[in-house]
C-alpha positions in Angstrom: -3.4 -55.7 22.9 -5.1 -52.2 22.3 -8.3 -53.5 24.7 -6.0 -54.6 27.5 -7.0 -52.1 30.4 -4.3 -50.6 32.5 -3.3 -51.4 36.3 -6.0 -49.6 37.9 -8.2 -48.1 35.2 -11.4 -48.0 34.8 -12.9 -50.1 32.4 -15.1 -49.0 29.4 -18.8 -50.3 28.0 -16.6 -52.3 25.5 -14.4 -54.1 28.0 -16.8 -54.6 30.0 -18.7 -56.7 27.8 -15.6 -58.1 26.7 -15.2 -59.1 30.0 -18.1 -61.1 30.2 -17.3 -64.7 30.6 -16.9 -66.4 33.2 -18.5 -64.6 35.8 -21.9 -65.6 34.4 -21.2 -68.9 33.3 -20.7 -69.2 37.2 -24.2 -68.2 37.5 -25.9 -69.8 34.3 -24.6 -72.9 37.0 -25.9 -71.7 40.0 -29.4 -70.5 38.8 -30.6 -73.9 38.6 -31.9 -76.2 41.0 -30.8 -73.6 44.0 -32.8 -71.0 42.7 -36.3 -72.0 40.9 -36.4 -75.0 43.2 -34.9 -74.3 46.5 -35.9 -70.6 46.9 -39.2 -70.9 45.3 -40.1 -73.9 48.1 -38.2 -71.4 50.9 -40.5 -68.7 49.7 -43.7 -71.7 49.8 -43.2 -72.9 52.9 -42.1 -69.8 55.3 -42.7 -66.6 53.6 -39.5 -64.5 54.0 -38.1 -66.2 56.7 -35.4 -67.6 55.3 -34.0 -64.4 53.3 -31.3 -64.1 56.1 -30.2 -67.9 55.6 -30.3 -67.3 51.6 -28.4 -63.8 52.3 -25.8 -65.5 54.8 -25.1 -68.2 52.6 -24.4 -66.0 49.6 -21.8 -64.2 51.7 -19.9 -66.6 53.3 -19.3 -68.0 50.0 -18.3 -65.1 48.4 -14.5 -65.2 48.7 -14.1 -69.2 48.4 -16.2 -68.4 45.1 -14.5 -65.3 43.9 -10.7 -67.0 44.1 -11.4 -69.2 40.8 -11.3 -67.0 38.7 -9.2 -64.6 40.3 -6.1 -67.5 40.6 -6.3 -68.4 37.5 -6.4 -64.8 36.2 -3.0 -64.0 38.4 -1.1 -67.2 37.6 -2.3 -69.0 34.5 -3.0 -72.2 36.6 -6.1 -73.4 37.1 -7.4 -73.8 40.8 -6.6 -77.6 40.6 -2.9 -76.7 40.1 -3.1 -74.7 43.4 -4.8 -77.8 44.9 -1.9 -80.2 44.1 0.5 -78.1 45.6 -1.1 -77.8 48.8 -1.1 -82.3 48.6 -2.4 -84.8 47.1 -5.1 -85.1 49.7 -6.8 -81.9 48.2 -6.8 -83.4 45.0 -8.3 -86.7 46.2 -11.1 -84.8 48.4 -12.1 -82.8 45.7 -12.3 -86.1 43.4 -14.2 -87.6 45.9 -16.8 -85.0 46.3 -17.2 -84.9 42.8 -17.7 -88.4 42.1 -19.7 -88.8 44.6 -22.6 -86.0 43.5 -22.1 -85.6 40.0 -24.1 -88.2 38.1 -27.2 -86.7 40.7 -26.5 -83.2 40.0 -27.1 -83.9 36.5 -29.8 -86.0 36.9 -31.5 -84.1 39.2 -30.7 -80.4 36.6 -32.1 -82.7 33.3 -34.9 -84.3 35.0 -36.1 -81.2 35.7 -35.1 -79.3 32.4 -37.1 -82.0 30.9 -40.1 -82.1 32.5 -40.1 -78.2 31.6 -39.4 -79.4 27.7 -42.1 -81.7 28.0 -44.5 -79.0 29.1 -43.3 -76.6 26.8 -43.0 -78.7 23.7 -42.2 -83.1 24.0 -46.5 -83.4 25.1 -47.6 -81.8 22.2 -45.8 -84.0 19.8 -44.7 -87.4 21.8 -47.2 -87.1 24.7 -46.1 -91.0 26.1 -42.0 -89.8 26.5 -41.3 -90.4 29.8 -39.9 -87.9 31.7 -36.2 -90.1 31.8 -36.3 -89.9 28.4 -37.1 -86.5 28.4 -34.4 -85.7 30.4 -32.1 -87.9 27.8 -33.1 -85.4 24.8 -31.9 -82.4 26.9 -28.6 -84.4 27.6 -28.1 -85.3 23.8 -29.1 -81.5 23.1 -26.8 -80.3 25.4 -23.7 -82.7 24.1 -24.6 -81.5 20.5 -24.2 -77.9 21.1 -21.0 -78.6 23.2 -19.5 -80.5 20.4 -20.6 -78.4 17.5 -19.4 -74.6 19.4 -17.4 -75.6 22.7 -16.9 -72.9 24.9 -17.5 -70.0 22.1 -21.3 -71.7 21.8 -21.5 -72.1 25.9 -20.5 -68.3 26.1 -22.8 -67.0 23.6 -25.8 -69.2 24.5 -25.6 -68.1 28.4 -25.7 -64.6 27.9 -28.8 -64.9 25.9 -30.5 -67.1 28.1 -29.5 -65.4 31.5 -30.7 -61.6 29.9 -34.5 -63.3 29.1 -34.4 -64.8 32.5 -33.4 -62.1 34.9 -36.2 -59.5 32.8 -39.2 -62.0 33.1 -37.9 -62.8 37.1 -37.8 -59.0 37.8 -40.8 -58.1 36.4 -42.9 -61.2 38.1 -41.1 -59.9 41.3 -42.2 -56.6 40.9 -45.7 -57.2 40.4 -46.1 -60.2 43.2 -44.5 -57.9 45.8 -47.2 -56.0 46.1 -49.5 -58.5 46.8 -47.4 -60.0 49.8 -47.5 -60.0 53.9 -43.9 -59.0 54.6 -44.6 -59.2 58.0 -42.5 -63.0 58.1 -39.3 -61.1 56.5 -36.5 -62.3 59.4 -32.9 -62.3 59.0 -33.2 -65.4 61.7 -35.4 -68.7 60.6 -38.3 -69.5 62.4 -38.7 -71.8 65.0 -40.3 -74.6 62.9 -37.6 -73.9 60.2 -35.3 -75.8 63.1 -38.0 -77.7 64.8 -36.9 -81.2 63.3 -34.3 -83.1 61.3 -36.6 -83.1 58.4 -36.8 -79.2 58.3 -33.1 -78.7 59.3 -32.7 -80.9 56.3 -34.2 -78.3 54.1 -32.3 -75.0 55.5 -29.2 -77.3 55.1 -30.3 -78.0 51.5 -30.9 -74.7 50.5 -27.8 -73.4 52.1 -25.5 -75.9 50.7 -26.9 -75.4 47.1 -27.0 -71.2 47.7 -25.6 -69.8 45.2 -23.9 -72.9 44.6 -21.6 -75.4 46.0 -18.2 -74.1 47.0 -16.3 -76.8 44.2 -17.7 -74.8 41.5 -14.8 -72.1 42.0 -12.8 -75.0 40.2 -15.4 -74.9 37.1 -15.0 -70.7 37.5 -11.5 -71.8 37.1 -11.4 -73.7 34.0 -13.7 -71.3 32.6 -11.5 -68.6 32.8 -8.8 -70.6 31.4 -11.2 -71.7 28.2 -12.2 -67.4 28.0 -8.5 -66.7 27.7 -8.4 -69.1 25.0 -10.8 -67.7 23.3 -9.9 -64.1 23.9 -6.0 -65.0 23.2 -4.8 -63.0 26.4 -5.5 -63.0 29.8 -8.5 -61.2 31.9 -7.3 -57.9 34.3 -8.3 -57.6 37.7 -10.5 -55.3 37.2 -12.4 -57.5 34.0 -12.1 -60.1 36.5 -13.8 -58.3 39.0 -16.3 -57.0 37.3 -16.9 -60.0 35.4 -17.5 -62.2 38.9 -19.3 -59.2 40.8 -22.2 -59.0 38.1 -22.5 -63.1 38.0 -22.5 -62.9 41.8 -25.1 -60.1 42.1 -27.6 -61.9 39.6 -27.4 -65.0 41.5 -28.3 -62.9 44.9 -31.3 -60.5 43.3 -32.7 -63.4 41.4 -32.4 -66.2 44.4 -34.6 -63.6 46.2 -36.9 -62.8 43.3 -38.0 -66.7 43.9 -38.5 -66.5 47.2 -40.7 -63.5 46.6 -42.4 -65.4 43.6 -42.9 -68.4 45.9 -44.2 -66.7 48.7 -47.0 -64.8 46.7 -48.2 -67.8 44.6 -47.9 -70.7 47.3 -47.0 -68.9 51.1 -49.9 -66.8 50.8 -52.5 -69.1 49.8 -51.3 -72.0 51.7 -50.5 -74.0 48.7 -48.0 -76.8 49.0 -45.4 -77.1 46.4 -45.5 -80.5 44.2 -43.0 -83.3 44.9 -43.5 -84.3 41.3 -41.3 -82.8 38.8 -44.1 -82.2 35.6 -46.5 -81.3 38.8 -43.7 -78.3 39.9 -42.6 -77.2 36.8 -46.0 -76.2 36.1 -46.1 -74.7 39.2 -43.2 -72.5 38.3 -44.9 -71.0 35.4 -47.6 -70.8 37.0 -46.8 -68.8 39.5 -45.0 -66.3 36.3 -48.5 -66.0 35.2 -50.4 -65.6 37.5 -48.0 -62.4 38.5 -48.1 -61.2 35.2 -51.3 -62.3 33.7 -52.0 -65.6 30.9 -50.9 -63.4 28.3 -47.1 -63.8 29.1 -47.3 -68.0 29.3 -45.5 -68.2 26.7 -42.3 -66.3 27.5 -42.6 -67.0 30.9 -42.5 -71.3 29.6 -39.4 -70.0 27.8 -37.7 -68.0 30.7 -38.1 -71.5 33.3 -36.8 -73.6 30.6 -34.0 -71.2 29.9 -32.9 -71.4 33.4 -32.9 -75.2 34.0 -31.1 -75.7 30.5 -28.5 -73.3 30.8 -27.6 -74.5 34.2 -27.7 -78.2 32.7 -25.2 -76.6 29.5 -23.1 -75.3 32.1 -22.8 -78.2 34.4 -22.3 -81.0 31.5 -19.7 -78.8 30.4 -18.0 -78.2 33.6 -17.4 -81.7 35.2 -16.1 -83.4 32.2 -13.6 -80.3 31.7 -12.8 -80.4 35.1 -12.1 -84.0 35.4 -10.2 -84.0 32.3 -7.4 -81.2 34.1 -7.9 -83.6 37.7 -6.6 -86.7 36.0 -3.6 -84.7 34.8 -2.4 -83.3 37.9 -2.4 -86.3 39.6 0.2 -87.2 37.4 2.6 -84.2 36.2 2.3 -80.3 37.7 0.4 -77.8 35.3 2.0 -76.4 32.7 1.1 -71.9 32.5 0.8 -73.1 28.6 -2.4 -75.0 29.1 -4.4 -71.9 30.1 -4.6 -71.2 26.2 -6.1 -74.9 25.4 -9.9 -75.3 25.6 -10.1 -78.6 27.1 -13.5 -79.0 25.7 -11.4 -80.1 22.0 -10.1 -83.0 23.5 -10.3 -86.7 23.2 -10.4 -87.1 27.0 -13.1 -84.4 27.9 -15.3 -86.6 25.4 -14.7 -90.0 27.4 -15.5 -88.2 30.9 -18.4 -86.7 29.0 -19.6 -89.9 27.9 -19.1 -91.3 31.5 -20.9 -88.5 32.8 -24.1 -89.1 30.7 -24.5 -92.7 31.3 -24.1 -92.6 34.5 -27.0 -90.1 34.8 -28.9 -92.1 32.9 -28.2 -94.7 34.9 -29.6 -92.4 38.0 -32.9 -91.4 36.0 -33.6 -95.0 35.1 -33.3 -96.7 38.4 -33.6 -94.5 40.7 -35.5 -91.6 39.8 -38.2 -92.2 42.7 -35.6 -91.5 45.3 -34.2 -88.5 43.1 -34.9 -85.7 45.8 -33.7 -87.9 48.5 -30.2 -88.3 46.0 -30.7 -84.8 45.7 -30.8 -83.8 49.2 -27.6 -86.0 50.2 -26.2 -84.5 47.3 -27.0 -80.9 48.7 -25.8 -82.1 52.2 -22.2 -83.2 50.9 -21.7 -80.2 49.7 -22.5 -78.2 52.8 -20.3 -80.0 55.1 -17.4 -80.0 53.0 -17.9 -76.1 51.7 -15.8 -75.0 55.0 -12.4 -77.4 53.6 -13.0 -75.7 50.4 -12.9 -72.3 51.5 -9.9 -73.2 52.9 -7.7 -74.5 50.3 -9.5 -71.7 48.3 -8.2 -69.3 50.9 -4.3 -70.5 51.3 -4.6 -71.2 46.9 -5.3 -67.2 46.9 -2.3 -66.0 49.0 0.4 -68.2 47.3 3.7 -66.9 46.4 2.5 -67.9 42.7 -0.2 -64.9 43.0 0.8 -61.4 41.3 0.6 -58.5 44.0 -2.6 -57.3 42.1 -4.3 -60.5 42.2 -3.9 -60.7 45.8 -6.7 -59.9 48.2 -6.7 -57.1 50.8 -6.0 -57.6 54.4 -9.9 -57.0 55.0 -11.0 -59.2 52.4 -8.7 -61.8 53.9 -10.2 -61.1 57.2 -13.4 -61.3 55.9 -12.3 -64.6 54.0 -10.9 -66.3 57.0 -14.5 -65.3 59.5 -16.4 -67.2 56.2 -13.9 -70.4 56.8 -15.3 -70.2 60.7 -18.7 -69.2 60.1 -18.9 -71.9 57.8 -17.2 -74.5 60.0 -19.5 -74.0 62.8 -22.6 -74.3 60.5 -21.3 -78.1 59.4 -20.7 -79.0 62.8 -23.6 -77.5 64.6 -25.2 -79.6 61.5 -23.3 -82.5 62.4 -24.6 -82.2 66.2 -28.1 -81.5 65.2 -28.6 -84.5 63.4 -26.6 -87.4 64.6 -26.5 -86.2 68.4 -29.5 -84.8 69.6 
C-alpha cells in the first residue's frame, strides 16, 4: 500500500497518526489506578521522594513492555503464540496470574470510575445509587460501546480521551509546581518509605502497578493484531516504534505530573489522602482546581473521569480478548492468519466478557470493604512475577520467528537482560523484607 513506509525511512505527520494504535491503548490501560491513585498518594505522602522509584520502575519495564507489539508486528503471532512455544508452563503461569487479579483489577478500575460518575453526574439524578451499582453502569457502558464499535470505537474513543487528559494534567502541573518545596526530590526513597512492612507495601504497590503490570505486553499484543485488522496490513518498525515510544512517554510525564499534583495539594499542607473512594475522587478534582482555580471544575471532573473510564474500556476489552487467543493455544499453535481477525467479533470473547463482569460484580458486592487490600495483593502479584515475564518477553523477542528488523540491538538486549536482574533482585529483596525479617 501507497502509506506503507520503507525499511528505514522516516515517517511522515500522516503515518504517524496512522500509526497510532496500540501504543496508546497501552497507556489508556496504564493511566489508571497506577497513576491518579498511586502517584497522587506517592506525591501525598513523601513529596518527591519516590520520583526515582516511579522513574526506575518505568525503565526496567521498558523492554518486557515494548516486545508486544514489536513480536507481533515482526511475526504476525501474538505474544501468547511465543509463550506456547517456550512450554506449556508459560501459558499456564500467565493464566494463573490473570485469573488470579483480574476480576480485582476491574473492580478496583470501575469502582473508582464510578464514584467519579457519581460525582460528576449519578448524584444529581439518582443520589441513593450505591457506588457498586455505580460501578455496574460504567461496566454496562463500557460492554455497550465494545459491542456496538469493537476495536475501531476503542481506538477512536482513547485518543480523544487521552488528548483532554494529558492538556488539563500538564497545565495543573505547571501551575502547582511553582508552589512546591522540591527540596524532598531523591532518586533514593526515604528512610520511612522502607521503615515497615506497611510502607514497603506501598513502594511495592506503586512499583508493581508503574506504568503497568508487565502481562499487559500480551494486551499490547492483541492490540496490534486487532489495529492490523483494522488497517488491513501490518505496522513497520518504525510505526511500531513510534507508536509505543509516544504511549510510553505519556505514561512517564503524566505519572510524574501526579506526583507533582499530589505533593502540592496534600504533601504540602499535610493533608492525608481519603481511603474512601467518593471521599478521593473528590480529592482528585480537587486538587485540579485548586491549581487552576474553580472555574475549570468542570473540565477538570471530565479529564479524572476520562482517565479512570478509558483505562476501565481498555482493560474490559483486553482480558476477554486475551483469554479468548489463551484458550486457543492451549489447544492448537497460532495460525499467522488470525492476526487479521478482531477477536472482539466473536462468540467466545462475549462469554469471557460475560465472566469477567460478573465476577467483578461479584468482588464489588461482597467484598468491596477489603477492595484496597484486594487491590494491593493484586499490585503485589504482579511485582513478583514481572521478572518471569521479562523473561519470556526477552527470549519471545530473539526467536528465530523474528524478522532481522524486528530484532533488538545488542545494547537494547543488554539493557533488556540488566532489567530481568534488576527486577529479580527487587522481588526477592521483597520476598526477604517481608517474610524474613
Amino acid at each position: 500500500m501507497a502509506d506503507t513506509p520503507a525499511p528505514g525511512s522516516r515517517l511522515t505527520r500522516t503515518q504517524r497518526l496512522r500509526a497510532l494504535g496500540p501504543g496508546l491503548l497501552f497507556a489508556g490501560a496504564a493511566i489508571g489506578v497506577s497513576h491518579l491513585v498511586q502517584s497522587t498518594r506517592a506525591g501525598a505522602l513523601y513529596g518527591f521522594g519516590l520520583v526515582g522509584v516511579v522513574l526506575v520502575a518505568h525503565a526496567s519495564k521498558y523492554p518486557g513492555l515494548s516486545f508486544g507489539t514489536r513480536y507481533t508486528n515482526a511475526t504476525g503471532y501474538s505474544l501468547l503464540e511465543a509463550y506456547r512455544r517456550q512450554g506449556t508452563w508459560a501459558l499456564v503461569a500467565f493464566l494463573v496470574l490473570t485469573v488470579g487479579t483480574m476480576f480485582t483489577l476491574v473492580a478496583a478500575v470501575s469502582f473508582l470510575t464510578g464514584a467519579l460518575l457519581q460525582q460528576l453526574v449519578i448524584r444529581h439524578i439518582a443520589p441513593g445509587l450505591s457506588l457498586q451499582w455505580s460501578a455496574i453502569v460504567v461496566l454496562a457502558i463500557v460492554g455497550a460501546l465494545l459491542r456496538g464499535g469493537g476495536f475501531r470505537w476503542l481506538d477512536r474513543v482513547l485518543k480523544t480521551l487521552l488528548s483532554t487528559l494529558a492538556v488539563l494534567a500538564l497545565g495543573s502541573t505547571l501551575v502547582a509546581a511553582t508552589r512546591v518545596d522540591w527540596s524532598t526530590l531523591s532518586l533514593w526513597p526515604p528512610p520511612r518509605a522502607l521503615a515497615d512492612k506497611a510502607a514497603l507495601g506501598f513502594v511495592v504497590a506503586l512499583a508493581g502497578w508503574m506504568p503497568a503490570p508487565l502481562d499487559i505486553s500480551v494486551w499490547n499484543s492483541v492490540w496490534a493484531q486487532a489495529h492490523r485488522s483494522q488497517r488491513g496490513r501490518r505496522a513497520s518498525w518504525a510505526e511500531t516504534k513510534f507508536d509505543f515510544n509516544l504511549g510510553f512517554a505519556l505514561c512517564v510525564v503524566l505519572a510524574l505530573c501526579f506526583v507533582v499534583l499530589g505533593a502540592a495539594s496534600y504533601h504540602e499542607r499535610g493533608i492525608e489522602p481519603a481511603a474512601g473512594g467518593l471521599a478521593f475522587s473528590q480529592q482528585v478534582i480537587g486538587m485540579f482546581t485548586d491549581a487552576l482555580g474553580p472555574w475549570a471544575y468542570p473540565a477538570v471532573s471530565i479529564c479524572a473521569f476520562a482517565v479512570m473510564f478509558s483505562t476501565t474500556l481498555t482493560v474490559v476489552d483486553a482480558l476477554p480478548r486475551v483469554l479468548t487467543v489463551m484458550t486457543e493455544r492451549f489447544s492448537r499453535p497460532e495460525d499467522g492468519g488470525q492476526s487479521v481477525v478482531d477477536h472482539a467479533r466473536s462468540g467466545r470473547y462475549w462469554s469471557w466478557h460475560a465472566v469477567l463482569v460478573a465476577g467483578t460484580a461479584v468482588v464489588l458486592f461482597a467484598f468491596v470493604e477489603n477492595l484496597r487490600q484486594l487491590v494491593d495483593l493484586a499490585t503485589t502479584l504482579s511485582f513478583l512475577t514481572t521478572p518471569v515475564f521479562a523473561w519470556l518477553n526477552h527470549r519471545a523477542i530473539l526467536g528465530d520467528e523474528v524478522e532481522d528488523a524486528f530484532r533488538p540491538s545488542s545494547a537494547m538486549v543488554a539493557f533488556s537482560l540488566s532489567c530481568v536482574v534488576v527486577l529479580a533482585a527487587f522481588s526477592l529483596f521483597f520476598l526477604y523484607f517481608r517474610f524474613v525479617l
